[in-house]
DRENPA-3360 file (N, C-alpha, C; in nm, 2 decimals, always signed):
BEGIN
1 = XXXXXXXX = -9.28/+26.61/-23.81/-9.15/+26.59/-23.89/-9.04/+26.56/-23.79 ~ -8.98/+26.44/-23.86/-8.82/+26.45/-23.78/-8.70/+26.47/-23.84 ~ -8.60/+26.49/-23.74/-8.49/+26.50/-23.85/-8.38/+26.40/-23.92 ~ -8.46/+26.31/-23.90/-8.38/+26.21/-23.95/-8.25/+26.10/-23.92 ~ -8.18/+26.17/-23.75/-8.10/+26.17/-23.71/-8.07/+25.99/-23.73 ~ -8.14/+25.92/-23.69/-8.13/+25.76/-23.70/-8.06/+25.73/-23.84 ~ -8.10/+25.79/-23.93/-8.07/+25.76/-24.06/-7.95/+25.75/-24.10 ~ -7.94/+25.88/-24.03/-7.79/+25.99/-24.04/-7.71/+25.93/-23.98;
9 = XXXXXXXX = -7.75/+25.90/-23.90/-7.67/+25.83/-23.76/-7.57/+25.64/-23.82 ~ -7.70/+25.60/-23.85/-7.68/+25.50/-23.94/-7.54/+25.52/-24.10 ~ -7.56/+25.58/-24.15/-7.50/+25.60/-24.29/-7.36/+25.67/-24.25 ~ -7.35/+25.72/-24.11/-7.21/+25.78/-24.08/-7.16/+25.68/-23.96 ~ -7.22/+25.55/-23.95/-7.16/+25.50/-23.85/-7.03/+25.43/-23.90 ~ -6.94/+25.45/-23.77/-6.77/+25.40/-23.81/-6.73/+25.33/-23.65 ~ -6.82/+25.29/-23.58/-6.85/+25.26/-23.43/-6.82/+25.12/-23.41 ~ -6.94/+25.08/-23.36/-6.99/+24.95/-23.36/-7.06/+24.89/-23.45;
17 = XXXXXXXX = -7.04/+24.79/-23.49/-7.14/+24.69/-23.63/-7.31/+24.69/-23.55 ~ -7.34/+24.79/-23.73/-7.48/+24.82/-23.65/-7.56/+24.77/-23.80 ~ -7.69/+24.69/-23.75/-7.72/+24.60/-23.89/-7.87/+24.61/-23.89 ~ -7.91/+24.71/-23.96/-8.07/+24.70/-24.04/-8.14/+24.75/-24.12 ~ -8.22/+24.69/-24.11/-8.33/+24.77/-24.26/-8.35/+24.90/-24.28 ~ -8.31/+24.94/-24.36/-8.29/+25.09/-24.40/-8.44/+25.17/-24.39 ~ -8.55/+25.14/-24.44/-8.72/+25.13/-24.38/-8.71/+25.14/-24.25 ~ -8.65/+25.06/-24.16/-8.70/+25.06/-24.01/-8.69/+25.20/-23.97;
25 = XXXXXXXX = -8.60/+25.28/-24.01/-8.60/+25.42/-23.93/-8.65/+25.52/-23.96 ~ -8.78/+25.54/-24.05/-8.87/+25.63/-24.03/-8.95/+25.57/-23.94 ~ -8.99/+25.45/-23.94/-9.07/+25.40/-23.82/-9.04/+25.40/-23.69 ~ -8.90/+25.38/-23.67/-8.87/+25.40/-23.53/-8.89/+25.58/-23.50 ~ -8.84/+25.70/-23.57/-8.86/+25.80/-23.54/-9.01/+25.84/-23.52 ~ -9.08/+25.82/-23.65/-9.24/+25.76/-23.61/-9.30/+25.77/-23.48 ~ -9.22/+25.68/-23.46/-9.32/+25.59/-23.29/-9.21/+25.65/-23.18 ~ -9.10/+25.70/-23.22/-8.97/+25.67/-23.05/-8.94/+25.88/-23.04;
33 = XXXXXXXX = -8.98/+25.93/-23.16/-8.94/+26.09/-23.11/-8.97/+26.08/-22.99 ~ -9.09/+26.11/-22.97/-9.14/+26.15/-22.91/-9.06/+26.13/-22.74 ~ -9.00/+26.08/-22.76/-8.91/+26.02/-22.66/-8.75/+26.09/-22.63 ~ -8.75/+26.12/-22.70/-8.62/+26.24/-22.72/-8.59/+26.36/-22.60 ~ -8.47/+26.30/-22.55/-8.48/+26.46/-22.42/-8.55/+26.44/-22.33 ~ -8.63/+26.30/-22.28/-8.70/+26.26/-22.16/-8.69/+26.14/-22.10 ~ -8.53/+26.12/-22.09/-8.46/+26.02/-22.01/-8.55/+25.87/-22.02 ~ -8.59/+25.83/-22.10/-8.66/+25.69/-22.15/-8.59/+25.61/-22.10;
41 = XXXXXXXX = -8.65/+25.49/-22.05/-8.54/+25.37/-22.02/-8.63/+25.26/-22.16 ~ -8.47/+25.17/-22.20/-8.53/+25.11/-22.34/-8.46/+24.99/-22.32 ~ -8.58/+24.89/-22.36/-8.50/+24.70/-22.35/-8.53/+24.66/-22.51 ~ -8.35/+24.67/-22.49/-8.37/+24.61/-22.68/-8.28/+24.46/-22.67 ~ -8.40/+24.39/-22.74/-8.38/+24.25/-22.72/-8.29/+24.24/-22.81 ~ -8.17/+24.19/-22.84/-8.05/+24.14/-22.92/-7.97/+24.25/-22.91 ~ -7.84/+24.22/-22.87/-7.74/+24.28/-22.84/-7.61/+24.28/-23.01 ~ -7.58/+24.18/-23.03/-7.50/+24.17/-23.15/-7.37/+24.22/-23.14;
49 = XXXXXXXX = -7.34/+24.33/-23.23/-7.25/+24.40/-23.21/-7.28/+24.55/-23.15 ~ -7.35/+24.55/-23.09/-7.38/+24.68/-22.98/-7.38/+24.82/-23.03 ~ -7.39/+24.81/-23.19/-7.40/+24.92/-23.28/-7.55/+24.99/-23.21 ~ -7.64/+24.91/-23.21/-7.78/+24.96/-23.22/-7.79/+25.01/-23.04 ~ -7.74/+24.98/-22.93/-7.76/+25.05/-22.84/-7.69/+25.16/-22.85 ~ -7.55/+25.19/-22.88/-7.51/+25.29/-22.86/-7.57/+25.42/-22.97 ~ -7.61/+25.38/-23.10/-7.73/+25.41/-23.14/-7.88/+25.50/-23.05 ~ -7.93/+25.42/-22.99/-7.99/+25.47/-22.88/-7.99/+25.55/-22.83;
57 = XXXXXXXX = -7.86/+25.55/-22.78/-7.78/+25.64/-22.62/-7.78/+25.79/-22.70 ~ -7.74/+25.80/-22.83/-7.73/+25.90/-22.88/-7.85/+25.96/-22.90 ~ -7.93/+25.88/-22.98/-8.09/+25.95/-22.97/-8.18/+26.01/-22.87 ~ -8.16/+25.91/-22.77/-8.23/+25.98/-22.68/-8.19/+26.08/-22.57 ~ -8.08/+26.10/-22.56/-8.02/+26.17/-22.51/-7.94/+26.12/-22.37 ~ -7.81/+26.24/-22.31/-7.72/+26.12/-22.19/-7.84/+26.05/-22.07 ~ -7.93/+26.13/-22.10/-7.97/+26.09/-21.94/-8.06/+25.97/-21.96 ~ -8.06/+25.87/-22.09/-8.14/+25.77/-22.13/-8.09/+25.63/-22.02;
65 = XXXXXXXX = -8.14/+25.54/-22.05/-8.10/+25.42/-22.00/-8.17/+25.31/-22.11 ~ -8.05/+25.27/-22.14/-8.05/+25.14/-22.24/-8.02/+25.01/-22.19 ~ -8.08/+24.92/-22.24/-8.07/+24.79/-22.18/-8.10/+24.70/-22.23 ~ -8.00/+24.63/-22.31/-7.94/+24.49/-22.36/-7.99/+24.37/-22.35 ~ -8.07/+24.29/-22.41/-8.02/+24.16/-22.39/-8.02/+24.04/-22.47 ~ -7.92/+23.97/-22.43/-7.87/+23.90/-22.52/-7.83/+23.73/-22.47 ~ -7.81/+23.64/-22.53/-7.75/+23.51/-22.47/-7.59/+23.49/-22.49 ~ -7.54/+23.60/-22.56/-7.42/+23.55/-22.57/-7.32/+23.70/-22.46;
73 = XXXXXXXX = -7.26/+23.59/-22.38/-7.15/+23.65/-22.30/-7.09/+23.77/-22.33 ~ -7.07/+23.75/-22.45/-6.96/+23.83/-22.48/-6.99/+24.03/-22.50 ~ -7.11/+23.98/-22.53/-7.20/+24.11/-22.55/-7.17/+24.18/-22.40 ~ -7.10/+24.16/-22.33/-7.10/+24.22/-22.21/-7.06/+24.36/-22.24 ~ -6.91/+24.37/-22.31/-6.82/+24.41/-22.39/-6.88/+24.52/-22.42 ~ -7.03/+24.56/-22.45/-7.07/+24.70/-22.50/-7.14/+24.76/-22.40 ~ -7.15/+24.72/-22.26/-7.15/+24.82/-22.18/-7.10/+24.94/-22.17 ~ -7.17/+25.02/-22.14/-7.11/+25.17/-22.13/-7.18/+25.29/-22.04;
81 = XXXXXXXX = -7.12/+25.38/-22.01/-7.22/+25.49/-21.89/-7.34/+25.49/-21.97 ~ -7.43/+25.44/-21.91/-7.62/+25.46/-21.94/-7.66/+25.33/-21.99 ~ -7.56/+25.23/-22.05/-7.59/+25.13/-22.13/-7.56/+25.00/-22.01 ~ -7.67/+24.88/-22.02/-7.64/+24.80/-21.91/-7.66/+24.67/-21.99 ~ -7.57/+24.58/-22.03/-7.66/+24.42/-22.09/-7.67/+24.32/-22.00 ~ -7.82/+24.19/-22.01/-7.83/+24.08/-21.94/-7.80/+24.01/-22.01 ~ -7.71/+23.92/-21.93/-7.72/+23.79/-22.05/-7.80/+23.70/-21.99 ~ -7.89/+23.62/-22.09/-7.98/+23.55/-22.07/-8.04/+23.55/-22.22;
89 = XXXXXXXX = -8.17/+23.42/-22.21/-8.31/+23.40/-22.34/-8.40/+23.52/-22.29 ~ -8.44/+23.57/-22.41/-8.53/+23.65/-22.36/-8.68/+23.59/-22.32 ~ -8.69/+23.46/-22.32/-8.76/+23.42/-22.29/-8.80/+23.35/-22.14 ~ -8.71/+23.38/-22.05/-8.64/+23.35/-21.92/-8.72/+23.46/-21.84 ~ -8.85/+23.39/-21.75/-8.91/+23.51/-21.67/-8.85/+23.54/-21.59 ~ -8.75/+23.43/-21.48/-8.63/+23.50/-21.45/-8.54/+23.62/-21.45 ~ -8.48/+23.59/-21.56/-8.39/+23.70/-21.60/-8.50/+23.84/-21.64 ~ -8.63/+23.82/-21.74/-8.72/+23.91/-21.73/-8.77/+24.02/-21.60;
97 = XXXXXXXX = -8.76/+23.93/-21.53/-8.79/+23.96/-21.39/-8.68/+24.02/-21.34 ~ -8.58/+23.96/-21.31/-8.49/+24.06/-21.27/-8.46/+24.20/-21.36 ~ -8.48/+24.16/-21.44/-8.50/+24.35/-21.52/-8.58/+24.43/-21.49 ~ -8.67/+24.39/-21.44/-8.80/+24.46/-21.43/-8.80/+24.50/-21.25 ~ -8.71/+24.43/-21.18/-8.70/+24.43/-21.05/-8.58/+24.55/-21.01 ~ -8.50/+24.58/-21.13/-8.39/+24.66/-21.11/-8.45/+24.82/-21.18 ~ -8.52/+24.75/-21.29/-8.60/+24.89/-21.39/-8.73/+24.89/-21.38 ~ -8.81/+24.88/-21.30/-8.99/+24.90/-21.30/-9.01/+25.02/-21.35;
105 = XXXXXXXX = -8.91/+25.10/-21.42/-9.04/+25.16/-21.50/-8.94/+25.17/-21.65 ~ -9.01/+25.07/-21.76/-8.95/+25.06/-21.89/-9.06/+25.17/-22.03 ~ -8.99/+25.25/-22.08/-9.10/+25.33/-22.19/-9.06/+25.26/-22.34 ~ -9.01/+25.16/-22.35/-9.01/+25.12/-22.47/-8.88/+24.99/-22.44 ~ -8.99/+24.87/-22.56/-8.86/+24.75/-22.59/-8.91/+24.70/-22.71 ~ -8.78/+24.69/-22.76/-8.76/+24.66/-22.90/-8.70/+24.52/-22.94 ~ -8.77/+24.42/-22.99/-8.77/+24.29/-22.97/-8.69/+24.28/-23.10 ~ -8.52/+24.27/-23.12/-8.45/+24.24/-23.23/-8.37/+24.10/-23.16;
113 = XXXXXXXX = -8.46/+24.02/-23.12/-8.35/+23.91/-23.05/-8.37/+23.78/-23.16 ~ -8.42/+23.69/-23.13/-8.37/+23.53/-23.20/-8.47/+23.55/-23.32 ~ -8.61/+23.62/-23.36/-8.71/+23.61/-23.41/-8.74/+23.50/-23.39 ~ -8.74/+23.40/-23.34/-8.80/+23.23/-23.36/-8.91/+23.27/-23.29 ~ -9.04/+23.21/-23.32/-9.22/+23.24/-23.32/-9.21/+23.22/-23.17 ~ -9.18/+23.10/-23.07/-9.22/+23.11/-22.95/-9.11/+23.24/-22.85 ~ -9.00/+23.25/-22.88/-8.96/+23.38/-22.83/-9.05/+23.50/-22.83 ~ -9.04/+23.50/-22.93/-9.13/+23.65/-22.95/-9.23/+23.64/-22.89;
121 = XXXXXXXX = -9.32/+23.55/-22.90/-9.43/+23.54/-22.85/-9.44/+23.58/-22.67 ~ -9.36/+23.44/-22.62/-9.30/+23.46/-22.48/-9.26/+23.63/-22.44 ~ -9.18/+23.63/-22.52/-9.13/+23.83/-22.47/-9.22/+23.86/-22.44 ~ -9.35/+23.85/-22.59/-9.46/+23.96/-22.54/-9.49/+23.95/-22.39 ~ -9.55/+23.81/-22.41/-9.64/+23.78/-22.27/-9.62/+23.84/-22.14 ~ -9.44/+23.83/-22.13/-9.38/+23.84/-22.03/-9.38/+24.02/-22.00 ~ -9.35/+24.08/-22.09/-9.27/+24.23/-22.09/-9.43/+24.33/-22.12 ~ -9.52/+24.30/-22.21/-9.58/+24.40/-22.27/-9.69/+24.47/-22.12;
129 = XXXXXXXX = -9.71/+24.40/-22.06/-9.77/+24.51/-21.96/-9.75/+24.55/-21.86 ~ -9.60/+24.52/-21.86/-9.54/+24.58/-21.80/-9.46/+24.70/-21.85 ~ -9.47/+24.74/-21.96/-9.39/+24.86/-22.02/-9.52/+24.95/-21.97 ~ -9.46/+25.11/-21.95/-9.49/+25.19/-21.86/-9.65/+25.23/-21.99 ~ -9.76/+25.28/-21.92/-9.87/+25.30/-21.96/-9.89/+25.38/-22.11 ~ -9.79/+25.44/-22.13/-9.79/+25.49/-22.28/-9.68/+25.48/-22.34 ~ -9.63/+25.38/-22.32/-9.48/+25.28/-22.37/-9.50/+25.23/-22.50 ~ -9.44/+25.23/-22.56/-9.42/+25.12/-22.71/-9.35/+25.02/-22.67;
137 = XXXXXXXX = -9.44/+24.91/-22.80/-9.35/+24.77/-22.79/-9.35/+24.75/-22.95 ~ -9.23/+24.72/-23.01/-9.17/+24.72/-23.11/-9.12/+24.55/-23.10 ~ -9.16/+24.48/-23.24/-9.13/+24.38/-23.27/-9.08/+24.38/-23.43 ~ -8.93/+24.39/-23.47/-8.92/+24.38/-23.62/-8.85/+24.26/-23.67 ~ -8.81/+24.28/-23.74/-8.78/+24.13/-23.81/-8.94/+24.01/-23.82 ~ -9.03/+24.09/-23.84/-9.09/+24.00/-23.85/-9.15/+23.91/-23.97 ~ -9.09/+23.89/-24.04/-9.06/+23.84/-24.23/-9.03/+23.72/-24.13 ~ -8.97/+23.66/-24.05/-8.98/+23.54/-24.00/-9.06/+23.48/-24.00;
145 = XXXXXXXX = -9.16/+23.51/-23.95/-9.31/+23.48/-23.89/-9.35/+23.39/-24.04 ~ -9.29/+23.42/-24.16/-9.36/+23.32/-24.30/-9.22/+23.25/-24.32 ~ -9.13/+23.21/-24.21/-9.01/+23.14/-24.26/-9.02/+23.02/-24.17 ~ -9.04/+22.87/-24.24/-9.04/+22.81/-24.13/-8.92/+22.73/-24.04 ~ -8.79/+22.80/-24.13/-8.66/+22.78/-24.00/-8.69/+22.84/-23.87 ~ -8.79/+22.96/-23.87/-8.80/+23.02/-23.71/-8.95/+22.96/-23.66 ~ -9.02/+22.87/-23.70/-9.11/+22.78/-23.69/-9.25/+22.91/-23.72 ~ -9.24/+22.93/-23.85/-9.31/+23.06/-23.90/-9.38/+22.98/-24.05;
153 = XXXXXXXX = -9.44/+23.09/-24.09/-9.52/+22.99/-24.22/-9.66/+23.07/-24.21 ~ -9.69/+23.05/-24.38/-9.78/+23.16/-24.37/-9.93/+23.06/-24.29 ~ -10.03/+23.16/-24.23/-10.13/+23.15/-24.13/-10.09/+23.04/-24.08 ~ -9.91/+23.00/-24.00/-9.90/+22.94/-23.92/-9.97/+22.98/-23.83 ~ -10.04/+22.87/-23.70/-10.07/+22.90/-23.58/-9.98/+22.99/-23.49 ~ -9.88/+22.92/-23.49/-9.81/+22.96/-23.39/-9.71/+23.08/-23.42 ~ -9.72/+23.14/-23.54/-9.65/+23.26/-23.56/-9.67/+23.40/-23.49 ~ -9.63/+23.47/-23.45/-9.60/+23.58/-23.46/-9.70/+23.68/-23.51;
161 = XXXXXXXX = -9.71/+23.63/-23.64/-9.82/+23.71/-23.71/-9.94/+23.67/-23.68 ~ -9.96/+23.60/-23.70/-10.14/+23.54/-23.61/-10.16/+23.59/-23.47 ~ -10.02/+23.55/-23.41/-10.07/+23.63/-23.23/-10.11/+23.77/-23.29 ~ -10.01/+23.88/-23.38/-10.09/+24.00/-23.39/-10.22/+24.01/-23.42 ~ -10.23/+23.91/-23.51/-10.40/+23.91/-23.61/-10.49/+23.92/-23.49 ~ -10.46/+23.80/-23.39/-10.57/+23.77/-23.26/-10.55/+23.91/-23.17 ~ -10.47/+23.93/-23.14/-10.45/+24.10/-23.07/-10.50/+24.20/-23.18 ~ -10.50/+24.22/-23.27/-10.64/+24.27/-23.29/-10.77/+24.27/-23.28;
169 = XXXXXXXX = -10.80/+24.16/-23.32/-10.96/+24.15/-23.28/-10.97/+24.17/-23.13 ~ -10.85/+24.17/-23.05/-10.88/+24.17/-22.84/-10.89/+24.37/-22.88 ~ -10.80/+24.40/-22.95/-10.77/+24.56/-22.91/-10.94/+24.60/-22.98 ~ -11.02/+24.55/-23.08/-11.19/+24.56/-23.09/-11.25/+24.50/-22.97 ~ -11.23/+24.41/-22.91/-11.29/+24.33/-22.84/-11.46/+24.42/-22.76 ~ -11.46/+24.56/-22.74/-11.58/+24.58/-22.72/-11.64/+24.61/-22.78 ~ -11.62/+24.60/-22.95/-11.73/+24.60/-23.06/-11.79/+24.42/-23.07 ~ -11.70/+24.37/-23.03/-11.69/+24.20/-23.09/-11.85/+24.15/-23.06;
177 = XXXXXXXX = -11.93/+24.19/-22.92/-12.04/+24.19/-22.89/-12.04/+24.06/-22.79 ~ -11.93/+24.02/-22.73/-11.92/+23.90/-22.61/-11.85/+23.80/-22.67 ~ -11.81/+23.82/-22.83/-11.73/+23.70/-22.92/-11.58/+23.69/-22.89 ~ -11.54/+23.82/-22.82/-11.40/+23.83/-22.78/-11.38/+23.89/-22.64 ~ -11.33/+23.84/-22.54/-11.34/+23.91/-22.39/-11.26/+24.01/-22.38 ~ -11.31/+24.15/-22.31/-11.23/+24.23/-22.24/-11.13/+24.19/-22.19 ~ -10.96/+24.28/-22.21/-10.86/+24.21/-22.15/-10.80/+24.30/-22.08 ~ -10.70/+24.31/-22.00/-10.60/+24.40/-21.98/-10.55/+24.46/-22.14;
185 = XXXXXXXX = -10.53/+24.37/-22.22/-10.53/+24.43/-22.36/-10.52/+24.52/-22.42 ~ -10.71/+24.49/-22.44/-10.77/+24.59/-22.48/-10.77/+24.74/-22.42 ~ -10.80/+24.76/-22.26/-10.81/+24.85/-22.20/-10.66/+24.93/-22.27 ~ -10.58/+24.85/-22.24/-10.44/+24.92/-22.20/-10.33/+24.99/-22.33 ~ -10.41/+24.93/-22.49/-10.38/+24.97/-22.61/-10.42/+25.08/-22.67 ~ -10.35/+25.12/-22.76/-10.44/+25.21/-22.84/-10.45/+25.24/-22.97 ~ -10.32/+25.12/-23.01/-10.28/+25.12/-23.14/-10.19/+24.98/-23.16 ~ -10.24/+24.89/-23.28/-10.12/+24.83/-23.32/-10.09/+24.85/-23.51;
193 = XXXXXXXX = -9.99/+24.87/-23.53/-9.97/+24.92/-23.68/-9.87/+24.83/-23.69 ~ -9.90/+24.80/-23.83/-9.80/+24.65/-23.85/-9.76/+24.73/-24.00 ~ -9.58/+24.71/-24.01/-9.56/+24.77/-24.10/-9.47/+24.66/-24.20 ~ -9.37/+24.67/-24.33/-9.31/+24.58/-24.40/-9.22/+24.53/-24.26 ~ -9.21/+24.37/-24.20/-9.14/+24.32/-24.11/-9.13/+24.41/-23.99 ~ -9.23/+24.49/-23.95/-9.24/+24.58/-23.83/-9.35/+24.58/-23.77 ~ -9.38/+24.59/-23.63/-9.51/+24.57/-23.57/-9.50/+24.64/-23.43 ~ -9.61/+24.75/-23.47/-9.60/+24.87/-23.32/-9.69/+24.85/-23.23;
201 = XXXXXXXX = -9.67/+24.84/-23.12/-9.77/+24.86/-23.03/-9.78/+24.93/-22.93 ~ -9.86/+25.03/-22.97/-9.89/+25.19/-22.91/-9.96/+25.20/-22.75 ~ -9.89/+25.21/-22.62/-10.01/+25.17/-22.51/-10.09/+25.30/-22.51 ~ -10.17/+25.26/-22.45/-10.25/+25.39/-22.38/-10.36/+25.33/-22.33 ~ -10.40/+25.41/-22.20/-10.49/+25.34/-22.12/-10.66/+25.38/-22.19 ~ -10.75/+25.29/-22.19/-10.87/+25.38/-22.31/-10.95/+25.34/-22.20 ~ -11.08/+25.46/-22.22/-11.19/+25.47/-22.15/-11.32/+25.47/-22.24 ~ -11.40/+25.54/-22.20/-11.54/+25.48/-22.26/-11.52/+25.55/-22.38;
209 = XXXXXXXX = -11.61/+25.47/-22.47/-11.62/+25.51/-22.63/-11.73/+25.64/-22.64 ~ -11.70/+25.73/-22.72/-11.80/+25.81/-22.73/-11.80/+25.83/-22.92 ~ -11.93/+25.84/-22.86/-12.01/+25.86/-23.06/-12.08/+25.96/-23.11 ~ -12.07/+26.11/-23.08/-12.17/+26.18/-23.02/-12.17/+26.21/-23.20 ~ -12.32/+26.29/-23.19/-12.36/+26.33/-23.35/-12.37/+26.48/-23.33 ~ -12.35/+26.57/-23.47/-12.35/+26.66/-23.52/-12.43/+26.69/-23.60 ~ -12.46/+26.82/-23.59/-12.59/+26.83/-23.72/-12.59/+26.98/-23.72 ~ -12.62/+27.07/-23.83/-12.66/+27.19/-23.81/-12.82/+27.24/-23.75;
217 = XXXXXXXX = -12.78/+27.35/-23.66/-12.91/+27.38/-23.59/-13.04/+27.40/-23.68 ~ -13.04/+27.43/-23.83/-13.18/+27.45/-23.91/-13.20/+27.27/-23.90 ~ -13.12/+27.18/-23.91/-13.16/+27.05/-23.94/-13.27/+27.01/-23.77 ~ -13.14/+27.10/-23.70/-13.20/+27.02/-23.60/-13.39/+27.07/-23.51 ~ -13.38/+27.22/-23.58/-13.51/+27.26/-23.57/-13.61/+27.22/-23.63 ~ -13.56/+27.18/-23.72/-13.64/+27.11/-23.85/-13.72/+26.98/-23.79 ~ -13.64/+26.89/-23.71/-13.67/+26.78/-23.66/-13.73/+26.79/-23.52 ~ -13.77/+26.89/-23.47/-13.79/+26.88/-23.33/-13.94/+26.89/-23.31;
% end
């Protein structure tokens, strides 16, 4: 159980312009408690009105580190002690890179930037294994993915939602029987939960499958 605080936090904000789906925050408490009180460092893609980082800063406590980014300048403006923004595309391994050169060790990013299908997609590529071994990667807004202003559409190829469909069958990939290859992927997941316009991806490093059987001892004397 949580306490709700995002919600709360949200419905009493008088701060900064902070803008979203009322649903998203049991899912973020969901997946991000856990995170609470242990100095997280977090890349949240879209900056805006800087409601949603300072958001953050509160949740996770002072000793967090949040980190912004955004293409527009101006967003500089919501810097603050703990809070740091890039401007840049999040699609820019560049600027990716220099984030990851100043912060190598990231436990969560939260992809609220352009939603357009090849961004998102690129973030992933660029960010997701690099977030620290039992990190979340959070991608919402994704109701784009069937809009084809963000070049989305239902069982578009190139959407968003199809990359997830295919990163499923990789996170099975050692049931698939050689039909899908072992990846860094697969090893390095442990969960992806796709929720209304939300999509989690849980890391954790996995090791061998075990299947072991149970039976009570009369069955099993019975059979010997």
């Amino acid at each position: 159980m949580t306490d709700g605080f995002l919600h709360k936090y949200f419905l009493n904000n008088s701060h900064k312009r902070l803008h979203k789906w009322v649903h998203y925050f049991d899912i973020y408490e969901r997946h991000l408690a856990r995170f609470r009180g242990k100095a997280p460092v977090m890349i949240e893609i879209g900056v805006f009105g800087g409601g949603s980082l300072a958001m953050w800063k509160e949740f996770f406590g002072q000793d967090c580190k949040i980190i912004g980014i955004d293409i527009n300048p101006d967003c500089k403006a919501h810097e603050a002690e703990g809070i740091e923004i890039f401007i840049g595309s999040q699609d820019d391994p560049d600027l990716i890179n220099q984030i990851f050169k100043k912060y190598p060790h990231v436990d969560i990013v939260l992809d609220d930037g352009s939603h357009m299908m090849r961004h998102m997609t690129t973030s992933f590529d660029l960010m997701y294994e690099r977030v620290d071994r039992n990190g979340v990667y959070i991608v919402e807004d994704t109701h784009t993915c069937y809009w084809p202003e963000y070049q989305g559409g239902l069982r578009e190829p190139g959407s968003f939602m199809e990359f997830t469909k295919n990163k499923m069958d990789e996170l099975n990939a050692i049931h698939s029987r050689g039909a899908v290859p072992i990846s860094n992927f697969t090893k390095s997941t442990d969960s992806i939960v796709c929720y209304d316009s939300v999509v989690v991806f849980e890391r954790r490093q996995q090791g061998m499958r075990q299947a072991p059987i149970t039976q009570s001892i009369t069955e099993w004397q019975g059979g010997a």
